[in-house]
Structures are given as structure tokens and as C-alpha cells.
N, C-alpha and C positions, 0 to 999 in steps of 0.2 A: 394541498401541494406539499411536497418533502423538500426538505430542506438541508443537504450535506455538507459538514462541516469544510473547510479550506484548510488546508498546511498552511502554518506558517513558516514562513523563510527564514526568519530570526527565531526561531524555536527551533534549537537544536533537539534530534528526536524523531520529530514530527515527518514522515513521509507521505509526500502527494502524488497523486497520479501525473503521469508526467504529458499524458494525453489524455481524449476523451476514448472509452471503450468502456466493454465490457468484462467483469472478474471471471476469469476461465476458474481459476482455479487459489486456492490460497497457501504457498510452501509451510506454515510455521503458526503455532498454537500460542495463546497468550503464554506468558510464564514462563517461554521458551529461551536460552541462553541464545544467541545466535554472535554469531562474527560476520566482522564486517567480508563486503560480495557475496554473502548468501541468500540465494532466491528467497523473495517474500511474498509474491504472487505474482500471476500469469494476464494479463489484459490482451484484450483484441479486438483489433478495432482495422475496420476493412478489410480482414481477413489477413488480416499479419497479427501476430504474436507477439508480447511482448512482455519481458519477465523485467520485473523490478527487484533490483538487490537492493541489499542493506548498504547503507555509507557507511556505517559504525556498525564495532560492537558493541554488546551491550541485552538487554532483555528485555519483552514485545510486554509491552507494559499494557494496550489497548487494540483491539482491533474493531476499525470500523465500519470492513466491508463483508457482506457473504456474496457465494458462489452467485452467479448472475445479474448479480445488480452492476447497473451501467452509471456509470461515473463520465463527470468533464472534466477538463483540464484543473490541476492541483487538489481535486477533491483529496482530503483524509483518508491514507488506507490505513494506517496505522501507527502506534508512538514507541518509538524505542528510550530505556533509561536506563 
């Protein structure tokens, strides 16, 4: 059984999936500078769409999702610092 990490709420950084879906797609490569509201990936889940931006700026310090894999609610997509 797999086991996907959780955001945490009190760890500034950390973004989680904000529903259960699956990764269409991923905007932004580790290492990457990014600003905040910039697409960070695409999920979709009962045939809607739904892009997750950044709250902050700052640089994609981790990523924890690839293309297709289906996440639940707050899983880890990635850590910004």
C-alpha cells in the first residue's frame, strides 16, 4: 500500500491538494523561482479542472507529485522556500 505525504497547515511552504483528483499536468520544475498566483499544477477530478497556484513567492524546493497520479484531499504536491 502507498502511502502520500499530507501538507501541513502550520508549515508555511508546503502546498496540498485542495481536493481528491487526479495530476493533469505539473506548471513548474524544482529549482524554479516562481511568484506568488503562478500555476503549479492542473488536477481533475469529475471532469473539472482545477489549477493550483502558488500563495507565495519563493523557489519549488520539492515536488511530490508526477503526471497521473491521483491524490485525496491535502495530499503533498509540493514545498516552496
Amino acid at each position: 500500500m502507498h502511502f502520500h505525504p499530507k501538507a501541513l497547515k502550520d508549515v508555511k511552504g508546503q502546498i496540498g491538494a485542495p481536493m481528491p483528483g487526479k495530476v493533469l499536468d505539473i506548471k513548474v520544475k524544482e529549482g524554479s523561482r516562481i511568484e506568488k498566483g503562478k500555476q503549479l499544477c492542473v488536477l481533475s477530478a469529475m471532469k473539472m479542472e482545477t489549477v493550483v497556484n502558488s500563495p507565495m513567492s519563493g523557489t519549488v524546493k520539492k515536488i511530490y507529485v508526477t503526471r497521473d497520479m491521483h491524490l485525496e484531499g491535502d495530499d503533498l504536491i509540493l514545498e516552496i522556500e
